[in-house]
C-alpha positions in Angstrom: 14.1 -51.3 -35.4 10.0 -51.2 -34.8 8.8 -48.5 -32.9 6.3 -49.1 -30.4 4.0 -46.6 -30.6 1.4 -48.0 -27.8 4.0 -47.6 -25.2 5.1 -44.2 -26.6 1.5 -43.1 -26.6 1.0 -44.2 -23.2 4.4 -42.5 -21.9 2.9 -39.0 -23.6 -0.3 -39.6 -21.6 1.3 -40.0 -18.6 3.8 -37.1 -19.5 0.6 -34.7 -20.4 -0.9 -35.5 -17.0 1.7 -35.0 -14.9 2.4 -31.8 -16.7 -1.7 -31.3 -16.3 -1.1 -31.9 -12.3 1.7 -29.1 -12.1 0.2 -26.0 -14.1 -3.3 -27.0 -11.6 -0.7 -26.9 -8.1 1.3 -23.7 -10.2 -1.9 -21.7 -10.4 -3.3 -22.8 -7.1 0.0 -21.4 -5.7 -0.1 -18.3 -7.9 -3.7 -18.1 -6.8 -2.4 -17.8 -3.0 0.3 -15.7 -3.4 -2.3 -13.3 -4.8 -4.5 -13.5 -1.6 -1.1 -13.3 0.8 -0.4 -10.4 -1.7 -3.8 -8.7 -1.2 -3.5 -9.1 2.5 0.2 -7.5 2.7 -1.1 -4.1 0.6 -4.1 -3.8 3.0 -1.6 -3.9 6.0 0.4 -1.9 4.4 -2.7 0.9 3.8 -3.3 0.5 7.7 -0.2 0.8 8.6 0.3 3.8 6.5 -2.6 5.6 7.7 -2.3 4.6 11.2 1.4 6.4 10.4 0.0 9.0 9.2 -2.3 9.6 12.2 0.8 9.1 14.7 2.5 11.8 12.9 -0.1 14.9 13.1 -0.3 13.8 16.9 3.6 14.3 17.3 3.7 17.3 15.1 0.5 18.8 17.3 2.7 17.8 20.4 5.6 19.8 19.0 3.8 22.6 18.6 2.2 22.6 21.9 5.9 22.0 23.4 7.3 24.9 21.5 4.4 27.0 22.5 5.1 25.9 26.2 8.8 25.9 26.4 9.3 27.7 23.2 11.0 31.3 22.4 8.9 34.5 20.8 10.6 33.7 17.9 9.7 29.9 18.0 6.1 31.3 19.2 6.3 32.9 15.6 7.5 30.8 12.8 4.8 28.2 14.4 2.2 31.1 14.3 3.6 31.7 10.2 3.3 28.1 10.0 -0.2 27.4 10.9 -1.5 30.5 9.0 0.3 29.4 5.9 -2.0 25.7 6.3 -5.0 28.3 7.0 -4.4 29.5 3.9 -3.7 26.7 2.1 -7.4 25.4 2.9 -8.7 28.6 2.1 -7.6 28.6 -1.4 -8.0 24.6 -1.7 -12.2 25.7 -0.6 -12.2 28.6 -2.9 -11.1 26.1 -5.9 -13.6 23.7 -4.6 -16.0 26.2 -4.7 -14.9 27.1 -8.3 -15.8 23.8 -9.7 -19.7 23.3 -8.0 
């Protein structure tokens, strides 16, 4: 039994290039699921801040619908709410203020 070692060589070539030709398409698709990736997070960040927008405008139209429609005691807890957030800046610029 000879072995014919030309022809074995030549089927490793072939087998080494087409291995070559898939690890080059494997990145390239790795490659563009990274830039589809990059695109979805940036959505995303949009999409988060543009929720994050739509929400203070609802909450500011709650409060404004309260203060319209609203009871005294309604009236109140909003009035409680918003000096609690006044407060809460206060003491976030007095930490601020800490640190220069």
């Amino acid at each position: 039994m000879s072995v014919d070692f030309k022809n074995k060589l030549k089927d490793l070539r072939i087998l080494i290039a087409k291995l070559q030709q898939r690890c080059l398409q494997a990145e390239t698709h790795a490659n563009e699921l990274d830039r589809q990736l990059g695109q979805a997070k940036e959505k995303v960040s949009e999409l988060e801040a543009e929720n994050k927008e739509l929400l203070e405008k609802y909450k500011s139209l709650q409060a404004s619908a309260t203060l319209m429609n609203g009871s005294n005691a309604d009236i109140d807890a909003l009035r409680r709410q918003y000096l609690e957030m006044v407060n809460l800046v206060d003491d976030c610029i007095a930490k601020l203020e800490q640190r220069s």
